[in-house]
Residue, then its C-alpha position, 0 to 999 in steps of 0.5 A: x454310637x461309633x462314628x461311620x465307618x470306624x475301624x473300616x477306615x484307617x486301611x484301604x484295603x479293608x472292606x466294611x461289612x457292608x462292602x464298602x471302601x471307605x477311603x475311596x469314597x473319602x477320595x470321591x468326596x475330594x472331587x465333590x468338592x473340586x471346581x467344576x468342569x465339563x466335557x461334551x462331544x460335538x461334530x468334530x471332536x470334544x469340548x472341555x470346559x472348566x471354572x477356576x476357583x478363584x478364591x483371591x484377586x492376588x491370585x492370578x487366574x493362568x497360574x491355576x492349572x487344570x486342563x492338560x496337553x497330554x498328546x496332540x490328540x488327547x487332553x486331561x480336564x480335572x476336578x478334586x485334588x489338583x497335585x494327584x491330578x498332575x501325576x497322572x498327567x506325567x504318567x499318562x505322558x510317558x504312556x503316550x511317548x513308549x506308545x510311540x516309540x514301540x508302536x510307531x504311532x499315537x496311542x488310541x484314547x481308550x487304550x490311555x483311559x484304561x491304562x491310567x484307571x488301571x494304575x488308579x485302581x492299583x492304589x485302591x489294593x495295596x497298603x501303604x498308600x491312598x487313592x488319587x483325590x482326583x477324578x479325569x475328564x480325558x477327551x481325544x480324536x482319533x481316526x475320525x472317532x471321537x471319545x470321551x471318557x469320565x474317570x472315578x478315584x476307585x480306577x473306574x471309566x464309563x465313555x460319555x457324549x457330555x459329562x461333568x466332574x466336581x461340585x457341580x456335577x449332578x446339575x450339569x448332567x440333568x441339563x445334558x441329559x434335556x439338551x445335548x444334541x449329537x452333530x452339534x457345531x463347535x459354537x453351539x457345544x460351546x454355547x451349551x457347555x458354558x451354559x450348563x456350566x453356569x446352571x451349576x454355579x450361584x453366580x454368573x460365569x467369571x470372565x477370567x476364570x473359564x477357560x476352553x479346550x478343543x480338541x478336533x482333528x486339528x489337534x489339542x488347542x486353548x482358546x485365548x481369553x479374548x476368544x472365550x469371552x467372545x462366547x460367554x458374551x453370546x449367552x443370555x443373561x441370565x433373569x436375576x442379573 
């Protein structure tokens, strides 16, 4: 018997005869096996959250880069194939600056996801070229709205109250969908978010591999370490630690 998806698979513009575009679930299957990381909306704006893998203590856990300024009022969160995910960052910043200079004003949160997905689905057309290993959680404020937006390698985006990318995804979803509340404070969407994020993992939260981004009206911040273990310390341990 012929493996799956053999002969259907070396192109990506070739469909299977059941429909299927095996090179773009090929680049799912690359933010499956990402880190996982979180978004949740609350009162004021959006709360990314993400795990660093920290697969060596040699590594020093700030050179491991997944959350992105790309305006004062939007941010990136990844999972999957970090080196893709940067690219779209470049691209999603120069997006925001002809933004600027042509329209004289910041660009709207939903405008930059489709334009971004738009660019990721054209790498799902054309020969000579593979789709993004990555998949975006892109948060932002603007005119008092909140988004948040949840990207797939095939170019697809769905809007979202609380989501989540990576390997953990289908975990911290369910635990969303029984506990997310609409008019949540910033300490109880981070409280909630570093706890679905750890119904996700086999271990405890690592201190110094969780790192936290707000964005609100104020504009796109990192909360210092000091600050995110003021939140992981406000949690309940957990029965088996």
């Amino acid at each position: 018997m012929q493996p799956s998806g053999r002969g259907y698979d070396h192109s990506i513009t070739m469909f299977s005869p059941d429909g299927r575009l095996f090179q773009v679930e090929y680049a799912r299957e690359s933010v499956k096996r990402g880190t996982t990381t979180v978004g949740l909306k609350f009162r004021d704006g959006v709360i990314l959250i993400c795990d660093k893998r920290i697969a060596s203590r040699l590594i020093l856990p700030e050179s491991i880069e997944k959350m992105f300024k790309i305006d004062d009022h939007i941010g990136f969160a990844t999972s999957g194939l970090v080196a893709d995910a940067r690219q779209l960052v470049d691209r999603a910043r120069v997006e925001c600056q002809v933004n600027r200079i042509t329209y004289a004003a910041p660009i709207p949160v939903d405008t930059l996801a489709k334009k971004i997905c738009d660019f990721k689905q054209s790498f799902t057309q054309y020969g000579g070229a593979r789709p993004y290993g990555t998949a975006l959680l892109i948060g932002g404020v603007e005119d008092g709205e909140i988004h948040l937006f949840e990207t797939d390698p095939s170019g697809a985006y769905q809007s979202y109250h609380a989501g989540a990318i990576g390997t953990g995804r289908s975990t911290v979803v369910e635990y969303f969908e029984d506990n997310w509340k609409a008019g949540m404070t910033l300490s109880a969407g981070v409280k909630l978010g570093l706890e679905a994020l750890r119904s996700s993992l086999d271990v405890a939260l690592n201190r110094e591999a969780v790192e936290i981004t707000i964005i609100d009206g104020d504009g796109y911040r990192n909360l210092s370490r000091n600050e995110v273990n003021t939140h992981i310390d406000k949690l309940k341990p957990l029965e088996d630690e």
